[in-house]
N, C-alpha and C positions, 0 to 999 in steps of 0.2 A: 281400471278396476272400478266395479261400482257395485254399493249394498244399496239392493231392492228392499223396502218392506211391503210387500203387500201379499195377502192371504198365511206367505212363511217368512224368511229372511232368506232372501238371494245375495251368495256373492258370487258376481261374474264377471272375467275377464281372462286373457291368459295368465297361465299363472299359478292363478289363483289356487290349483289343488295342494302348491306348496304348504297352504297355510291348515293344511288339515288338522296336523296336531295341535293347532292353537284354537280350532274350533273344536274339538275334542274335551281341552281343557276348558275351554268356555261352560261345555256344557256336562263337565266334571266325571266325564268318559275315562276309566281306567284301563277296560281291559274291553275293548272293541269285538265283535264279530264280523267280520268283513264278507258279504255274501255277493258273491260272483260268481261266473261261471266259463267251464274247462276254454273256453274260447281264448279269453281274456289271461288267462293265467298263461294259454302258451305263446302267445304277442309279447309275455314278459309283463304287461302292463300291472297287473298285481301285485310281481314283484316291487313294480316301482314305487307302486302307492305305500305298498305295507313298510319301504326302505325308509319314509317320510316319519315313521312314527318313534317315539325313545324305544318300543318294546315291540314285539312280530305279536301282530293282533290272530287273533283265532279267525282260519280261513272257511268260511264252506266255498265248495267251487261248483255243486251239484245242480243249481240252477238250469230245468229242461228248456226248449224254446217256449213253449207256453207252458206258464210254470202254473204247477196242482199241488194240492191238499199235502201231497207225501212227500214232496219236498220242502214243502215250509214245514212240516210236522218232524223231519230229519232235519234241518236246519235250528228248529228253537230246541230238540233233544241236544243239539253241537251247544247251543247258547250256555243252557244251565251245565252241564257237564263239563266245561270249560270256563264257567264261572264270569261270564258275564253281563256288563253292564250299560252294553251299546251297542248301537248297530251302526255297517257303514254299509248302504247299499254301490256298488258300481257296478257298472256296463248298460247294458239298453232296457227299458221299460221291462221285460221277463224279471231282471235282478233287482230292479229299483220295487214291480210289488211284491217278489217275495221276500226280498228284506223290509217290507211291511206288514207282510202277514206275518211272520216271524215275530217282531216288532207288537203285532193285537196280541199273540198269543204270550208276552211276556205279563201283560194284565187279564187275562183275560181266557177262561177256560177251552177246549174245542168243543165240537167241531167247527169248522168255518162257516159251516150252511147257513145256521142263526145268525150270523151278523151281517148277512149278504141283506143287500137292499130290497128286493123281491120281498125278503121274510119278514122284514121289519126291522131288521139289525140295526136300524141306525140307532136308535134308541138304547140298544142294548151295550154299546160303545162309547165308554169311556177315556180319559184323557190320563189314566194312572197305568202308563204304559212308559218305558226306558226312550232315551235318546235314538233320534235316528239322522243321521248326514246322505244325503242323496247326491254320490256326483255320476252324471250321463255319460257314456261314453259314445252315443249315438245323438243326432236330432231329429227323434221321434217323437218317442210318447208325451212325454211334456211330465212324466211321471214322477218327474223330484219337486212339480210343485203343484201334482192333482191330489186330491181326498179323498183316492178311488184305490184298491188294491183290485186288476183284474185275475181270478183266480180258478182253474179247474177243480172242484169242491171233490169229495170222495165221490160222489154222487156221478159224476163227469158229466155234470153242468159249469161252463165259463161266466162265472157270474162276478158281477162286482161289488165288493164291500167298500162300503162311503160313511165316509165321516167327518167333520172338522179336524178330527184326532189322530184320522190316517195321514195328513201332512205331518211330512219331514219335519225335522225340526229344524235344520239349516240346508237349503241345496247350492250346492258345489258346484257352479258352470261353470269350468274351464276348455275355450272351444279346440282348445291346442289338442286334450283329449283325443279329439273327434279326426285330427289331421290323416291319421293311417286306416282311416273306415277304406272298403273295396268300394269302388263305384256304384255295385250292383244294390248295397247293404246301404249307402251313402242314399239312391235313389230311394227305397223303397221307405227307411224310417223319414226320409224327406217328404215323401207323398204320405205318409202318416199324420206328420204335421201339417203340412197343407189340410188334406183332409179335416183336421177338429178345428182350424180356422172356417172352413166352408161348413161345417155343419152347425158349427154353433151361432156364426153369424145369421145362419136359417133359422133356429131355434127359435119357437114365438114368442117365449118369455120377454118382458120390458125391462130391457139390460142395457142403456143406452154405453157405458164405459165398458162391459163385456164386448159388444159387437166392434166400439171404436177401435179394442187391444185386438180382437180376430181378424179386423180389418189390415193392422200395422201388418199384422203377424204372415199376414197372406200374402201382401204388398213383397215381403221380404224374404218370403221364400219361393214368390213365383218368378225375383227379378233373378236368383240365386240357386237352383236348385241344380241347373244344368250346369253352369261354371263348375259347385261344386262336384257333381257329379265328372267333368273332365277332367277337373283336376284340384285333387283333395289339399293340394295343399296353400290353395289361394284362402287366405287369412279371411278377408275379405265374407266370401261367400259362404266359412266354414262359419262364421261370426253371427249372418243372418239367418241361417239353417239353425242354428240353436237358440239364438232368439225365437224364430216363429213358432219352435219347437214349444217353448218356454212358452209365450203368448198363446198360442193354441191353448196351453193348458189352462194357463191364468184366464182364458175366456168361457173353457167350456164348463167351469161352474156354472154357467145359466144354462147346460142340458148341451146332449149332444142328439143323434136321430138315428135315422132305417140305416145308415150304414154301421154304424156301428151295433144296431140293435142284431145285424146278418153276420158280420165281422165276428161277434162273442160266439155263435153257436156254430157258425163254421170252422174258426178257431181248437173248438173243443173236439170235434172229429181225430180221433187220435192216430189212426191209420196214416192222415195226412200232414198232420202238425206244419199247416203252414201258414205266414208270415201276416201279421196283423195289420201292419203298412202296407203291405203290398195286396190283399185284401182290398182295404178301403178305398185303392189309386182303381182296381177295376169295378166295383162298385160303383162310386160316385157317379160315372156320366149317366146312368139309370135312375138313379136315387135323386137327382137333380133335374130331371125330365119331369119325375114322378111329383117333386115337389113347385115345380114351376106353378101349379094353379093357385096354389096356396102364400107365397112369398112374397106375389105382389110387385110392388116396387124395389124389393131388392135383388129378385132376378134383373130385372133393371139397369140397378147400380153396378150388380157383378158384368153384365152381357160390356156397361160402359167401361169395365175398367179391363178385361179381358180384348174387349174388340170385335167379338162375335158371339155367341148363345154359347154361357159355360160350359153343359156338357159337352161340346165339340172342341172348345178350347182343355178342357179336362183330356179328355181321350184321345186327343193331338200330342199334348204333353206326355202321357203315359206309352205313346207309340217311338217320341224320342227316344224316353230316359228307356226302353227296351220292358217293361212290363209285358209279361205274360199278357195272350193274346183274350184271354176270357178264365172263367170259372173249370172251362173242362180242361183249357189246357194245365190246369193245377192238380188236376186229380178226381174233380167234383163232377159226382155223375148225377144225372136224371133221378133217383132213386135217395140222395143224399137229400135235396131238397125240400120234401113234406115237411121231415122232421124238423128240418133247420126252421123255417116259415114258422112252423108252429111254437120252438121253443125264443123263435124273436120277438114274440107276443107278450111275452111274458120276462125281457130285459127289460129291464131300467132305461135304457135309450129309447125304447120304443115310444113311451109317453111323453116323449119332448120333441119327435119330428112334428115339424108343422104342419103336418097332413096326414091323419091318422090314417096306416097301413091295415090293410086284411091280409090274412093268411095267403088268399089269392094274390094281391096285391104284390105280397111278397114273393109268390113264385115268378109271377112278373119279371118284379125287378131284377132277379136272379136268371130267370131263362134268358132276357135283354142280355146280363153280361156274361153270360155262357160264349 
């Protein structure tokens, strides 16, 4: 077991979600909202956490795969109505931000749009908002220790709301959680993580201890992500997949880039509601081409620690763990595209890739992973 402090309070090890109720108490939680979703409640695994507490906390289980305005807006109507004083987020990045938005909206009036980073929200975001416990039950997003809620607004823009204030108040890594992920679901939040190690280490911002954490974080899910992907329940590899999960996030406070500035407005296409890890794993070998002129010496570093030129080690990797063969074969047509290009322009990711994107640019990158 070991407590992290740095940016939230981490406690991580196996275990560890045993001690929920005492971090509850810690943080003078009486009567919890625990916001997860129908996946996770029929695993049982809800059952088990909420069996952990003296009292059955108030469940929302509504959480969509990419979670929007009208779920976090039915989830904080669950909070006051049920007289609440906490929040517990579990399961994969979808539930960790909207039990964050949930979470703004207990300080803080609607709609979401205004506090989204685009608009200027940060500002408008304060810190007199209830308790929140983040435990993962994936190694993806890194979302129980980022300051980011990604969010589809009423608007149905995926936009994200950042703030010092949006971190958790204590995240709950326990990697034991994560033991009964499917391989398919195991691969895709893994290249997740991967992914905000590679893009934040890109990132131009002078972050010398961010890049150092995206570095560990890479190291330990590029040695690890097949093993776990064979077989979920090697301790080991289920251990460094939540780590780098964890360090991805902890790095990409210094920005993240074009993949995920494409990832948020593909994301939001509703028709196709699909997977934001697995997104980023087809992305990347493009988005790292596109950035080679700009990177310098750390394409470099990566080509040395990889063994050959990233993108081809990237889309080597993607063709093992079984990743969809491109963009079309997900759903995404020729006609999808403009739009997306155009509303990447206008994420919050987009100003910290290393190598400023055009619209063209970005059909680019996006017709390459078609």
């Amino acid at each position: 077991m070991s407590t992290i402090s740095y940016l939230t309070r981490v406690e991580f090890g196996e275990g560890q979600v045993s001690r929920l109720q005492e971090f509850l108490d810690l943080l003078g939680v009486k009567r919890p909202l625990l916001c997860t979703d129908r996946g996770l409640v029929a695993t049982g695994m809800v059952q088990r956490i909420a069996a952990l507490l003296k009292a059955p906390p108030a469940i929302f289980d509504g959480t969509p795969a990419n979670p929007t305005e009208e779920a976090v807006l039915a989830a904080h109507a669950q909070y006051v109505a049920e007289g609440c004083d906490g929040i517990i987020g579990l399961g994969g990045g979808s539930a960790l931000d909207l039990a964050k938005g949930v979470r703004l909206l207990t300080g803080h009036d609607g709609p979401l749009a205004q506090y989204t980073l685009v608009a200027g929200g940060l500002a408008r975001i304060h810190g007199r908002i209830c308790p929140l416990i983040a435990i993962p039950t994936t190694a993806g997003t890194g979302s129980e220790v980022g300051r980011a809620a990604v969010i589809i607004t009423a608007e149905g823009r995926k936009l994200g709301i950042i703030s010092p204030h949006m971190l958790p108040s204590i995240a709950l890594c326990d990697p034991e959680l994560t033991y009964g992920l499917p391989p398919g679901l195991t691969a895709a939040t893994g290249m997740d993580a991967i992914s905000h190690c590679l893009e934040t280490f890109m990132a131009p911002a002078f972050n010398p201890p961010a890049d150092a954490i995206a570095l560990d974080g890479l190291a330990r899910g590029w040695r690890s992500i097949e093993k776990a992907v064979r077989d979920g329940s090697d301790k080991s590899a289920r251990n460094d997949m939540m780590v780098c999960a964890l360090e991805g996030a902890l790095a990409f406070q210094k920005g993240l880039g074009a993949v995920h500035a494409l990832t948020h407005p593909l994301g939001a296409i509703r028709q196709l509601n699909l997977h934001h890890g697995t997104l980023n794993a087809v992305l990347m070998p493009a988005v790292l081409r596109f950035n080679r002129p700009a990177i310098g010496a750390k394409w470099d570093q990566l080509q040395s620690f990889f063994g050959e030129a990233p993108d081809v080690a990237v889309a080597k990797l993607n063709q093992r763990l079984g990743m969809p063969a491109g963009l079309a074969a997900m759903g995404v047509t020729e006609e999808m595209l403009r739009p997306v290009a155009e509303d990447a322009l206008k994420d919050h990711c987009h100003a910290t890739n290393p190598r400023t994107p055009t619209a063209d640019d970005y059909l680019v990158i996006m017709r390459e992973s078609c």
